[in-house]
C-alpha positions as CSV (number, residue, x, y, z in Angstrom):
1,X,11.8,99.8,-29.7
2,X,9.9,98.0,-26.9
3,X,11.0,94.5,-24.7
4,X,9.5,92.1,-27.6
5,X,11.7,94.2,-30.5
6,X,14.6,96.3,-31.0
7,X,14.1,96.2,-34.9
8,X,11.7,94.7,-37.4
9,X,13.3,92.2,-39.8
10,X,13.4,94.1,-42.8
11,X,16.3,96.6,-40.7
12,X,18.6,94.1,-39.7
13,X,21.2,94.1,-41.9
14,X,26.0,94.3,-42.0
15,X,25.5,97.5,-40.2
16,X,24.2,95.7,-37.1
17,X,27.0,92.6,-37.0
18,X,28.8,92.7,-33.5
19,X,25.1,94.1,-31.7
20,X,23.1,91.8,-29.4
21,X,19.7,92.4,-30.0
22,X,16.1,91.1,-29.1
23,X,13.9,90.4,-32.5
24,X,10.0,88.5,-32.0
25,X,8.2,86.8,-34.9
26,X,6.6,83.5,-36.0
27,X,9.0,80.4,-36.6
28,X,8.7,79.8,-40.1
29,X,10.5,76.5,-40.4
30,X,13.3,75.0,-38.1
31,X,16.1,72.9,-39.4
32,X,18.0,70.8,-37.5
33,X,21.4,69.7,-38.5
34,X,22.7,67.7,-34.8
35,X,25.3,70.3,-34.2
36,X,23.2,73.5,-35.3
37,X,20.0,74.1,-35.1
38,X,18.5,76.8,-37.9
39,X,15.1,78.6,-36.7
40,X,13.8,81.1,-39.5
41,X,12.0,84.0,-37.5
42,X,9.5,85.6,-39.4
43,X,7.7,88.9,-38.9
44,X,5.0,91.0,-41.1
45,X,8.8,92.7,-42.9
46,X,10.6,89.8,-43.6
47,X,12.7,87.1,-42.7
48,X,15.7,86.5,-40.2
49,X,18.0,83.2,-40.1
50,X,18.7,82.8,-36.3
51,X,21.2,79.5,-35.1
52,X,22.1,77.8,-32.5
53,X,24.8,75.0,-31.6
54,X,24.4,72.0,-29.7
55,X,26.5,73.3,-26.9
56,X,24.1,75.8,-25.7
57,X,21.7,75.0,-23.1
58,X,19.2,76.1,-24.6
59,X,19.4,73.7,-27.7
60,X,17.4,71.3,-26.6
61,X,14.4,73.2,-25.4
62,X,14.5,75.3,-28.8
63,X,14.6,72.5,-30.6
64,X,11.0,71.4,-30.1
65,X,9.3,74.8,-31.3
66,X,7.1,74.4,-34.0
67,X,6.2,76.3,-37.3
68,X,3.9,79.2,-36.3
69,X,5.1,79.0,-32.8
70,X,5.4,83.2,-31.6
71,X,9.2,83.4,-30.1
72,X,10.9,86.3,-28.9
73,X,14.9,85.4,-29.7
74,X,17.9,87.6,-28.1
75,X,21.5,87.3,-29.3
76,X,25.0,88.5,-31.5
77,X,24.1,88.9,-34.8
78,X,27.3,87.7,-36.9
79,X,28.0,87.9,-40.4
80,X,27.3,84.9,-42.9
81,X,30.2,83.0,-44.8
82,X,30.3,83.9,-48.4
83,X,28.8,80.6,-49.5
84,X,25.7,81.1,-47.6
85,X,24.5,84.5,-48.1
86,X,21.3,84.8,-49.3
87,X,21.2,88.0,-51.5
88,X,16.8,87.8,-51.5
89,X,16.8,88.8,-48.0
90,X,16.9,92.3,-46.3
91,X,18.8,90.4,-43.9
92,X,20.9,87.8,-45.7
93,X,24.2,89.1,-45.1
94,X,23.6,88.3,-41.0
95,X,22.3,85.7,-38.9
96,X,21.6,86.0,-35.2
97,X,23.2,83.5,-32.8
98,X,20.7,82.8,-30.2
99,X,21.6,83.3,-26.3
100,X,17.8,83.0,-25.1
101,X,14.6,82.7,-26.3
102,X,11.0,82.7,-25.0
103,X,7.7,81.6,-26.3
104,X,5.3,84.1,-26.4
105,X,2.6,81.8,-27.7
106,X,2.5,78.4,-29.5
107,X,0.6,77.0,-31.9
108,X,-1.4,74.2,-30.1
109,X,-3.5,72.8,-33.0
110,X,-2.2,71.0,-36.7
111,X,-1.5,73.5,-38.8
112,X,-4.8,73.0,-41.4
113,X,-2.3,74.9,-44.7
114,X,1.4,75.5,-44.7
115,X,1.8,78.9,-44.1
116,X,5.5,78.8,-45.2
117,X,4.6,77.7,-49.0
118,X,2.9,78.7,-51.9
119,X,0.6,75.3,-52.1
120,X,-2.9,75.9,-53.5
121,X,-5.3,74.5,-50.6
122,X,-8.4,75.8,-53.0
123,X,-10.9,77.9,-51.7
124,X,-12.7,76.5,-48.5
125,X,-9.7,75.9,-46.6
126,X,-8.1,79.1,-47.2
127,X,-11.1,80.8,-46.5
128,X,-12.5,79.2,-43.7
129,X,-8.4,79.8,-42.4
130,X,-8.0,83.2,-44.1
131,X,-6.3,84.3,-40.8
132,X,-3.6,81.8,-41.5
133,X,-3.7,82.8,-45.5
134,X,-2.7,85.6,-45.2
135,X,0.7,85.2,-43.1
136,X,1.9,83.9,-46.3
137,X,4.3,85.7,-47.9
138,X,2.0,86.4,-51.1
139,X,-0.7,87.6,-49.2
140,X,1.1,89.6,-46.7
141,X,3.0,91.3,-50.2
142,X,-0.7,91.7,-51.3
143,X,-1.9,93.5,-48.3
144,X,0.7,95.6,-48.0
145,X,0.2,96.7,-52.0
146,X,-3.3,97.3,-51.3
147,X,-2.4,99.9,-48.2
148,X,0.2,101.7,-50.4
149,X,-2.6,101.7,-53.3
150,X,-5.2,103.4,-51.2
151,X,-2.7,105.7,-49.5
152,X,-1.3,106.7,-52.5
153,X,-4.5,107.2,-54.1
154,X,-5.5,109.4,-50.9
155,X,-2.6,111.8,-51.4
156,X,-3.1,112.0,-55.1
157,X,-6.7,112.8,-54.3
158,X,-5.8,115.1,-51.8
159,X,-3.4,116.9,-54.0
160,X,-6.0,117.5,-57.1
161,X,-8.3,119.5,-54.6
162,X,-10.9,117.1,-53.7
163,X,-12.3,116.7,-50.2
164,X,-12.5,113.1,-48.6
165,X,-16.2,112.9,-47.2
166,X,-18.6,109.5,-45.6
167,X,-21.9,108.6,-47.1
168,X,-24.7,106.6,-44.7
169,X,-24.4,103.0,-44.9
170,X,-28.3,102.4,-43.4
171,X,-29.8,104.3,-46.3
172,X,-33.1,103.2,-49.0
173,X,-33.3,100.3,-50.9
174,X,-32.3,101.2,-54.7
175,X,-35.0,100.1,-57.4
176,X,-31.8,99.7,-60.2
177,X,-28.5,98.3,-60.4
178,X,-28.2,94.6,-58.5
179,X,-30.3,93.2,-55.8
180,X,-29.7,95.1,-52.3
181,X,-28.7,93.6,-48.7
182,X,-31.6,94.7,-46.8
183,X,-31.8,95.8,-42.9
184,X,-34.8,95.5,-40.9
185,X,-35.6,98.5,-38.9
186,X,-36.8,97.2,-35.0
187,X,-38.5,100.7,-34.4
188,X,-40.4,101.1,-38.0
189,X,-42.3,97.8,-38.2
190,X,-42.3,96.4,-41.5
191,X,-39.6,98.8,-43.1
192,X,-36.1,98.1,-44.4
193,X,-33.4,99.9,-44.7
194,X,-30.4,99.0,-47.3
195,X,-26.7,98.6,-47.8
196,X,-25.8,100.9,-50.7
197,X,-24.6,99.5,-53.4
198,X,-22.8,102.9,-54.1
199,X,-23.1,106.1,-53.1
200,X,-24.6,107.6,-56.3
201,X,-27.4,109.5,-54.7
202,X,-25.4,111.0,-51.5
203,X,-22.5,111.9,-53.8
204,X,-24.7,113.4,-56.0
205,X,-26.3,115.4,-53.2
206,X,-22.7,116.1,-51.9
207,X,-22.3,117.8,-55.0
208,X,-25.8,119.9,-55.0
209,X,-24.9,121.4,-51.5
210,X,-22.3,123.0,-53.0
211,X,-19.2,120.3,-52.4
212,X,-17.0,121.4,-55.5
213,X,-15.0,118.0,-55.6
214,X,-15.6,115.0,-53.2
215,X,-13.7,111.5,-53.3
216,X,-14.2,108.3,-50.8
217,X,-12.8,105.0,-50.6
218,X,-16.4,103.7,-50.2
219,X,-17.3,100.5,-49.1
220,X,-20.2,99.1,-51.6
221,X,-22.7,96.0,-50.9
222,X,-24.5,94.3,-53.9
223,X,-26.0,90.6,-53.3
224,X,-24.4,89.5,-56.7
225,X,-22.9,86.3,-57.9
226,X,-19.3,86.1,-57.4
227,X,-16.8,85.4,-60.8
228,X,-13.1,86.0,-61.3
229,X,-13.4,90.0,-61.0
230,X,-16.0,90.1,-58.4
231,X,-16.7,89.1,-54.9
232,X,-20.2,88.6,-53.8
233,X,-20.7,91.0,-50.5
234,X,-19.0,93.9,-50.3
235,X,-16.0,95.8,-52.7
236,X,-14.2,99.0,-52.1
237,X,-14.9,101.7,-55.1
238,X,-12.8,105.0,-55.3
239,X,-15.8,107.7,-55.8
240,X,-15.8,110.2,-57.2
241,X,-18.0,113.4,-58.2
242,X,-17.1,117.1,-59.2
243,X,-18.9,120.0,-59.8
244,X,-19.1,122.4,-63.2
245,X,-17.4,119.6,-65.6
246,X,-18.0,117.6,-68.9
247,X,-17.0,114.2,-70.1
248,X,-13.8,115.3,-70.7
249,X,-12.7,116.9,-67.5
250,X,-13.6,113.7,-65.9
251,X,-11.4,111.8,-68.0
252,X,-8.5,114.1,-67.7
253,X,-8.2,113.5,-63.9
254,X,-9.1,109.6,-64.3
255,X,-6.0,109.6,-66.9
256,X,-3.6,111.2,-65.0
257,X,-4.3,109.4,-61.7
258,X,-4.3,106.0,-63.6
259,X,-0.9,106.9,-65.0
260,X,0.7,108.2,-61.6
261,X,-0.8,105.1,-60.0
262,X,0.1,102.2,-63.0
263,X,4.0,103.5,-63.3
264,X,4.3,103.9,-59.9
265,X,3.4,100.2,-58.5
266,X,4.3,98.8,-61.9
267,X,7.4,98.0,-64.4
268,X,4.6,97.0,-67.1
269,X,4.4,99.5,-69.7
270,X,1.6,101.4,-70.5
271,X,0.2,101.1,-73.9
272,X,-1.5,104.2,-74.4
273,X,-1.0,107.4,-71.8
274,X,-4.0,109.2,-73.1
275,X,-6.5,106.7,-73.5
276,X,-8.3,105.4,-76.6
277,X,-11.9,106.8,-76.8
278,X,-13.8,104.1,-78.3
279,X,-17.8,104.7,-78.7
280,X,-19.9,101.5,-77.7
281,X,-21.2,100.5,-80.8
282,X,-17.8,100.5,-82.5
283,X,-16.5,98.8,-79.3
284,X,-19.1,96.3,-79.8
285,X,-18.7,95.5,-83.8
286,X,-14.6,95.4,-83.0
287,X,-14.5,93.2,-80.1
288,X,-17.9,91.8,-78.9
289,X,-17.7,93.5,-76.2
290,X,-17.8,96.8,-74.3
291,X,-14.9,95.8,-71.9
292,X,-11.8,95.2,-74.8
293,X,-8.5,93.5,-73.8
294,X,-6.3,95.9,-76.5
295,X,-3.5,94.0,-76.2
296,X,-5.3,91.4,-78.0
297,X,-4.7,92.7,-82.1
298,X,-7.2,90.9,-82.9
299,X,-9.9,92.8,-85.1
300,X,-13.5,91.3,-85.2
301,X,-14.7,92.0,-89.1
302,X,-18.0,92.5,-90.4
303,X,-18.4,90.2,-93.8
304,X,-22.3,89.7,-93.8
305,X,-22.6,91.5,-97.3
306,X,-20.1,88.4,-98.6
307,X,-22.8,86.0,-98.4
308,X,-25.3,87.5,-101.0
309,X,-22.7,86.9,-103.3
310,X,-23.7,84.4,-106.3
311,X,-20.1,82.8,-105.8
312,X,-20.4,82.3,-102.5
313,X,-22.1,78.2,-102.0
314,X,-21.9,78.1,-98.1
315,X,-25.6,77.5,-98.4
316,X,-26.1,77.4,-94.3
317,X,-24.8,81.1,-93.8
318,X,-26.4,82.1,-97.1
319,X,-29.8,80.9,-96.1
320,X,-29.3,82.8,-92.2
321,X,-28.2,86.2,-93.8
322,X,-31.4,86.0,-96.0
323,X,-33.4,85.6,-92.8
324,X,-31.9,88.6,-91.1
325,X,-28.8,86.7,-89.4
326,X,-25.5,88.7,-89.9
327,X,-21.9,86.7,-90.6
328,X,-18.5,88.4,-88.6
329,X,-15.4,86.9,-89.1
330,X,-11.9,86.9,-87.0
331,X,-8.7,87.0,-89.0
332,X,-5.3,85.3,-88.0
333,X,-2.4,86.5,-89.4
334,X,0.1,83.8,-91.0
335,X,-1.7,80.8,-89.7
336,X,-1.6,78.7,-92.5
337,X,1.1,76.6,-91.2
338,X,-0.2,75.9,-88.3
339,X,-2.0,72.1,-87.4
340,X,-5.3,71.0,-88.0
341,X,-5.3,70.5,-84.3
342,X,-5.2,74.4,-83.9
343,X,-7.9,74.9,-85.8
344,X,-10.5,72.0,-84.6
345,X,-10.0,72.9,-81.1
346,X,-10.9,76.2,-81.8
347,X,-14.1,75.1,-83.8
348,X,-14.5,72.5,-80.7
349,X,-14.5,75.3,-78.0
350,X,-16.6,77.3,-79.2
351,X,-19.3,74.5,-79.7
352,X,-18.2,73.7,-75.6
353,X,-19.8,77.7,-75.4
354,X,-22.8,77.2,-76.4
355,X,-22.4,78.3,-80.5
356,X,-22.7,76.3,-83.0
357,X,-19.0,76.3,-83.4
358,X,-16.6,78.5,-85.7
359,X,-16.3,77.6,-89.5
360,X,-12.6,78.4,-90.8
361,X,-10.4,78.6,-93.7
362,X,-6.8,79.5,-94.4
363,X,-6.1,81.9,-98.1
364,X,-3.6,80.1,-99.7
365,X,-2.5,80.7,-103.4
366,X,-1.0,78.2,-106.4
367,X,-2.1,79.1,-109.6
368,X,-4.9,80.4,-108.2
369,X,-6.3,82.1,-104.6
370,X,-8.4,79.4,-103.0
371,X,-9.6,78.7,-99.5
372,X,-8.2,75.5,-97.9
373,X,-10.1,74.0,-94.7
374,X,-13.6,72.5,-94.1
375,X,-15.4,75.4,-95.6
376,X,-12.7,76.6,-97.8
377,X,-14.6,75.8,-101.1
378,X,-17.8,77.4,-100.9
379,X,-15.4,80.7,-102.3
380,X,-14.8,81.8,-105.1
381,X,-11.6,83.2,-106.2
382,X,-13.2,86.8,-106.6
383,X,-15.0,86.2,-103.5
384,X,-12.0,85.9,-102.0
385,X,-10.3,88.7,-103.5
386,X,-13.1,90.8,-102.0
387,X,-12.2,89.3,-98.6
388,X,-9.0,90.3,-99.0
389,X,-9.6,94.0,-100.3
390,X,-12.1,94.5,-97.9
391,X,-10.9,92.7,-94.4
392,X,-6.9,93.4,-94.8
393,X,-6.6,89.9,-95.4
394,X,-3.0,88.3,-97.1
395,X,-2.4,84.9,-98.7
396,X,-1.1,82.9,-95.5
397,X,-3.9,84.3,-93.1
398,X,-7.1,82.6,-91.9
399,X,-10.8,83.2,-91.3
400,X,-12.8,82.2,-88.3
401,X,-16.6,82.8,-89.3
402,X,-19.7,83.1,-87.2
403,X,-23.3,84.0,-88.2
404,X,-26.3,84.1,-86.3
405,X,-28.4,87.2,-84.2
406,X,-26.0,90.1,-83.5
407,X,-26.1,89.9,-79.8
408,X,-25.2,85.6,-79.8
409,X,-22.4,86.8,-82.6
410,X,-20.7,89.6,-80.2
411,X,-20.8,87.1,-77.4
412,X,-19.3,84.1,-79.0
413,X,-16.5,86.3,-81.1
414,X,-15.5,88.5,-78.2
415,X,-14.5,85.1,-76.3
416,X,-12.9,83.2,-79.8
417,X,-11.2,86.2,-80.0
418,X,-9.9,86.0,-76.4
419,X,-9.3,82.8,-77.0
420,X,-7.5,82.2,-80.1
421,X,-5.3,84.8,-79.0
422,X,-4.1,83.2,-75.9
423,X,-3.8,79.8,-78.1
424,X,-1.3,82.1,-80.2
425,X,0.5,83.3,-77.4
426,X,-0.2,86.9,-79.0
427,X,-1.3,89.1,-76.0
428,X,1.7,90.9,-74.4
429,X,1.4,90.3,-70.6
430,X,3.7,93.3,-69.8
431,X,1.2,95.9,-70.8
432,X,-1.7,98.1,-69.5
433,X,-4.1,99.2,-71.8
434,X,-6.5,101.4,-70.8
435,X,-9.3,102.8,-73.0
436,X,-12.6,104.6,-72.5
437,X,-15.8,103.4,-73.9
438,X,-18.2,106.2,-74.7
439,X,-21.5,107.2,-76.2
440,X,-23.6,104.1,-74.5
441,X,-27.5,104.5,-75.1
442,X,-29.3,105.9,-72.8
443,X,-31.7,102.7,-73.0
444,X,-32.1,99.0,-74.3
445,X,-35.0,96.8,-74.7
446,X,-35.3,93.6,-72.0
447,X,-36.1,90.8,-74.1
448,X,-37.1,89.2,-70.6
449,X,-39.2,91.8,-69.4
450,X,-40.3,93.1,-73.1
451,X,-40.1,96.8,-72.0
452,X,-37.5,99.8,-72.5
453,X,-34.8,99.4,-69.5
454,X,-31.9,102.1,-68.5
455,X,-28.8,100.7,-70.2
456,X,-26.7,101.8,-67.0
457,X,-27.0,105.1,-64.9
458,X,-30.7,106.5,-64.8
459,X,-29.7,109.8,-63.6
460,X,-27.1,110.3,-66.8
461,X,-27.6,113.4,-68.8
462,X,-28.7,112.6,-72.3
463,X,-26.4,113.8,-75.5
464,X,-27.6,116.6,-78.1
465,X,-30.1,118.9,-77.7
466,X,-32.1,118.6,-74.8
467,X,-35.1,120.2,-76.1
468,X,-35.3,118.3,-78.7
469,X,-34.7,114.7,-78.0
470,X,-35.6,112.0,-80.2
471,X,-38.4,110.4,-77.5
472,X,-40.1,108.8,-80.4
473,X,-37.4,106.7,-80.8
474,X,-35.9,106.3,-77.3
475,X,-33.6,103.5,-78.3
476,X,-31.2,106.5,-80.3
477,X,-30.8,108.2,-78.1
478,X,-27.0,108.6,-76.3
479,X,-25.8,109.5,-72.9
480,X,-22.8,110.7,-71.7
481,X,-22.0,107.4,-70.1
482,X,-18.4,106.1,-70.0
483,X,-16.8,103.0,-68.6
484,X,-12.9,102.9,-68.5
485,X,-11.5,99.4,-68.8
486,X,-8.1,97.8,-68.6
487,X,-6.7,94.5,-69.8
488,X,-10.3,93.8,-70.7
489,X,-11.3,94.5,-67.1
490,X,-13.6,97.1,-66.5
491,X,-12.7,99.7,-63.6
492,X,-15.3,101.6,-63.5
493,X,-18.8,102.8,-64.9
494,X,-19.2,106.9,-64.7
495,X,-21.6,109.2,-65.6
496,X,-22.0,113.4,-66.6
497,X,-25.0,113.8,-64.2
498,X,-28.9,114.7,-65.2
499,X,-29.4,117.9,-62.7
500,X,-32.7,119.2,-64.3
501,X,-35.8,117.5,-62.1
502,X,-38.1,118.2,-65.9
503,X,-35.6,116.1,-68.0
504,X,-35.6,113.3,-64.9
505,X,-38.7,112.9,-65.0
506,X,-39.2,112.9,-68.8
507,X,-36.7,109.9,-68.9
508,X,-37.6,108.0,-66.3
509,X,-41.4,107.9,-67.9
510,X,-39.2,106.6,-70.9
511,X,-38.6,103.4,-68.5
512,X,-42.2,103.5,-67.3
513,X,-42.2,105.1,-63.9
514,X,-44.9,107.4,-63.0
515,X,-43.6,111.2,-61.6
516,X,-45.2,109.8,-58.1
517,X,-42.5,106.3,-58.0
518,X,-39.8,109.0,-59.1
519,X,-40.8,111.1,-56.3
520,X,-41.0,108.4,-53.8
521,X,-37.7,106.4,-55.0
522,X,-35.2,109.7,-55.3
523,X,-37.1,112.4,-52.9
524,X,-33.4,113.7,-51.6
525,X,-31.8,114.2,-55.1
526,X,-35.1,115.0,-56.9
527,X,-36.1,117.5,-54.3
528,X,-32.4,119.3,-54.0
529,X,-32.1,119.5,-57.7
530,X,-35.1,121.6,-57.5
531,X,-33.3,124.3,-55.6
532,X,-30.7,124.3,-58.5
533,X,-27.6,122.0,-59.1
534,X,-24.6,122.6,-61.2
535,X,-23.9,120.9,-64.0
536,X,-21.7,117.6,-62.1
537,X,-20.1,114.4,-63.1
538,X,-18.4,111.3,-61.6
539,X,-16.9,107.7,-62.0
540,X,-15.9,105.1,-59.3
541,X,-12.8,103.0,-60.2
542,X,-12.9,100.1,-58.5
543,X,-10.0,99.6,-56.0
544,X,-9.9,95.8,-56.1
545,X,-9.6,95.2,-59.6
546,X,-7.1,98.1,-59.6
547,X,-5.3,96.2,-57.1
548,X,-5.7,92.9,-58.5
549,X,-3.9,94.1,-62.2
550,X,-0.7,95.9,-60.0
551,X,-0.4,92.7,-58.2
552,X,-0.8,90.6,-61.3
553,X,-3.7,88.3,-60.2
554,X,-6.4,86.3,-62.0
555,X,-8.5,86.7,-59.3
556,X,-9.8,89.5,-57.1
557,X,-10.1,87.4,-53.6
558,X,-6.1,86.9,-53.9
559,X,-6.4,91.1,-53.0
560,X,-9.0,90.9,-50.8
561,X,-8.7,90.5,-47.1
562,X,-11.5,88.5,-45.8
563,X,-13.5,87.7,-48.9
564,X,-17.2,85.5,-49.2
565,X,-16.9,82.5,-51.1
566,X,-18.5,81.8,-54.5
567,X,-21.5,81.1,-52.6
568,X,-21.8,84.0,-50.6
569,X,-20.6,82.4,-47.7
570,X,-17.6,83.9,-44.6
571,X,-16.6,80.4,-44.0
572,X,-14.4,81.5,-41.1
573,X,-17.1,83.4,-39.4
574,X,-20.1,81.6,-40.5
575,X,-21.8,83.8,-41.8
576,X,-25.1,84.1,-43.1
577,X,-26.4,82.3,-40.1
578,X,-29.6,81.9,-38.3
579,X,-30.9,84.0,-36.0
580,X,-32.6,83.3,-32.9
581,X,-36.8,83.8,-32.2
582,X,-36.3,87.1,-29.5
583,X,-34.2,88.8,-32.4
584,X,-36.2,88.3,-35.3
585,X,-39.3,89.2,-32.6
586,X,-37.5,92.9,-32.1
587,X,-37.4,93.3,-35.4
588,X,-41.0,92.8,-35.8
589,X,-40.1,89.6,-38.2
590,X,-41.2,86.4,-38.6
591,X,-39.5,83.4,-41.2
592,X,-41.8,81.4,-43.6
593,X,-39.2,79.8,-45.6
594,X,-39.7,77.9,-49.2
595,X,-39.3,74.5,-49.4
């Protein structure tokens, strides 16, 4: 190949016994045994076992190398004895006896993480040494499944018509979604300039100057707080827009690249090809949630209209329903052999969340149906009859209860549910299950700010008939908004696009902005949709969280090359920092920071 290589590691195989070659690589541990000396090369394919016995003259000089030491080794490569093959190797049918050996560069520091094991250094170290981090075998496996991702994604793209096009990076700040990364302007005194958070207007835009189908892998910047799925900074976001489409033509293409992608860098099945359509409110009622795990059977139950029942004595929930509280309930199949222990560290977690904890019961039946547990004789047997009738519940199952406001009940159930699940061991791990979540409003009322918000996109085009919308009672009224989840993941938000500059501005007076803010805050899009726009739609699949389900990670940094901490720091490049006087003085600042 060239004078450091004549092959990478992964090629060197039976074929090439009786050669003399010249490999390079990292020294990934050396073993010394007194009369051979073992020096495990490593490069970015793979591993190569190179030896060398105590008679050579160059024994004692390779014998001082160290771990992450860069060598360039020449010699015979022979074939292994039957006892120590080592069939996980591209290469562990051979070993290469070393004639000479140079070192290209050594490693002149202590090592601050092993990069030849698996141990968890947490967070700040392998951050602040994410160069290091990532030799490791994981990460390298990880990097190289997020290139074949993307490229594969590219060619699918590609193959479906669509045309790969850049969006501006320096663009206006964005009055919804998360809080924007700002950029002072040096020649417009007192002006800013943003980091998009996505490319929704430009895309949009794309699509009005008569793009028919565009697609980017587009870098996106929100100034969020980092969890599990989420890195504070930047993500990558495949986007997406097409021209002349409804809901459902979006979904067909979404479907069948999520398919082609899952079965191709997968083994897990996938539970449903054509994905469950399941609209928001029902999603919400089911599971507490508008991003469902479905491998989770696990059925949230509405049992509200059980507690206005004469035979019913649980006083507490009785007296909450009467005041407008609702009761839900999640049922366990078979659990009534289970320990006490089960069941109070259930209740116990879920007063750890914040609730007031989970009331349960198990159906059991002598003579008679009866509830046994802490709450189990406040029923009736009709009562529980009705249960049963009503809720698909059998003798042998139990009942975890809740009551309080709907939106504090969908948040504690949609984690007890989670939870109690994974305390079954229930949730089949080797499955995908994808599903869409449709028909979101088009608004919601901010408790905080006690005004009518945009539920998710503003520029979504509302359902029914447009000309005569329900703006009386803004709060009905649906959009053709869609998210597409995974493994109780969401992917993606998406949106069938408002193109009519009258209907903008009708709903955006909904949320309380004047025609003038409209006009200042989306001139480009509101101003090219007057010049007439087809009918367009779009979604943006996130590429990290795609890549962190194919590579079967909790979380997304493990996928991500050089990710911020939890605290919105680059620990290896220090960054934010402070910046000196003469720059913030050409950019026309000055810092008057809170103390």
């Amino acid at each position: 190949m060239n004078k450091y290589r004549d092959y990478y590691l992964k090629d060197i195989n039976i074929s090439l016994v009786g050669k003399n070659i010249t490999v390079s690589g990292w020294v990934n541990r050396s073993r010394d045994h007194g009369n051979l000396l073992f020096v495990d090369l490593r490069d970015s394919t793979s591993l190569l076992q190179c030896v060398v016995d105590n008679s050579s003259d160059i024994f004692s000089k390779l014998s001082k190398v160290k771990n992450e030491d860069v060598i360039q080794v020449s010699g015979l490569i022979t074939k292994r004895s039957e006892d120590t093959i080592n069939p996980n190797l591209e290469s562990g049918e051979v070993e290469l006896q070393i004639e000479n050996f140079i070192i290209l560069s050594s490693c002149s520091k202590n090592l601050p993480l092993e990069v030849n094991s698996d141990n968890d250094y947490g967070e700040e170290v392998r951050l602040k040494y994410r160069y290091l981090d990532l030799r490791r075998s994981k990460m390298q496996k990880n990097i190289k499944l997020r290139y074949d991702v993307i490229n594969h994604v590219r060619k699918f793209m590609n193959s479906e018509g669509f045309m790969e096009l850049a969006t501006p990076i320096l663009t206006a700040p964005s009055p919804e979604g998360a809080r924007d990364y700002l950029v002072p302007s040096r020649i417009h005194k007192g002006s800013f300039y943003a980091l998009p958070q996505a490319p929704q207007q430009f895309k949009q835009l794309y699509i009005a100057s008569g793009i028919d189908k565009y697609f980017q892998i587009a870098p996106c910047f929100r100034d969020e707080d980092a969890r599990a799925d989420r890195s504070p900074g930047e993500f990558y976001q495949l986007d997406i827009e097409m021209s002349f489409v409804e809901q459902e033509d979006v979904f067909k293409i979404i479907e069948k690249l999520m398919v082609n992608l899952f079965k191709h860098f997968s083994s897990k099945k996938i539970l449903h090809e054509k994905f469950p359509r399941i609209p928001y409110e029902e999603s919400m009622k089911k599971y507490g949630t508008d991003k469902p795990d479905l491998r989770n059977p696990l059925i949230i139950q509405e049992v509200t209209d059980l507690f206005k029942r004469e035979d019913v004595k649980f006083d507490i929930f009785k007296k909450l329903v009467k005041s407008g509280s609702i009761v839900r309930a999640i049922i366990t199949k078979n659990t009534k052999n289970l320990p006490r222990s089960f069941f109070d560290n259930i209740d116990k977690w879920a007063k750890e969340q914040g609730a007031s904890g989970l009331a349960y019961f198990t159906v059991e039946q002598d003579k008679e149906i009866k509830g046994k547990g802490p709450v189990g004789k406040f029923f009736s047997e009709d009562s529980l009859k009705e249960l049963m009738k009503n809720c698909n519940v059998e003798i042998g199952d139990s009942v975890f209860l809740a009551c309080g406001k709907k939106r504090e009940i969908e948040k504690i159930l949609s984690l007890a549910r989670d939870k109690i699940a994974q305390d079954l061991d229930i949730i089949d791990k080797n499955q995908f299950a994808f599903c869409w979540i449709v028909d979101y409003p088009m608004y919601e009322f901010d408790e905080k700010l006690k005004k009518i918000t945009f539920s998710h996109n503003p520029f979504s085009m509302p359902q029914g008939d447009i000309e005569n919308l329900d703006f009386d009672n803004p709060l009905n009224i649906k959009a053709y908004q869609y998210d597409i989840v995974c493994n109780g993941i969401e992917l993606s938000s998406g949106a069938i696009r408002n193109h009519k500059p009258d209907l903008m501005y009708k709903l955006f007076s909904v949320a309380g902005y004047s025609k003038e803010e409209v006009d200042t805050e989306f001139s480009g899009m509101i101003n090219a949709f007057s010049y007439g726009a087809p009918p367009h739609g779009g979604i943006a699949p996130g590429i990290d969280r795609i890549i962190m389900l194919l590579a079967d990670e909790k979380n997304i940094r493990e996928v991500t090359m050089f990710p911020m901490n939890q605290n919105a720091q680059d620990l290896m490049m220090n960054a934010p920092s402070e910046v000196d006087d003469k720059q913030l003085k050409e950019l026309n600042l000055s810092l008057k920071l809170k103390k």
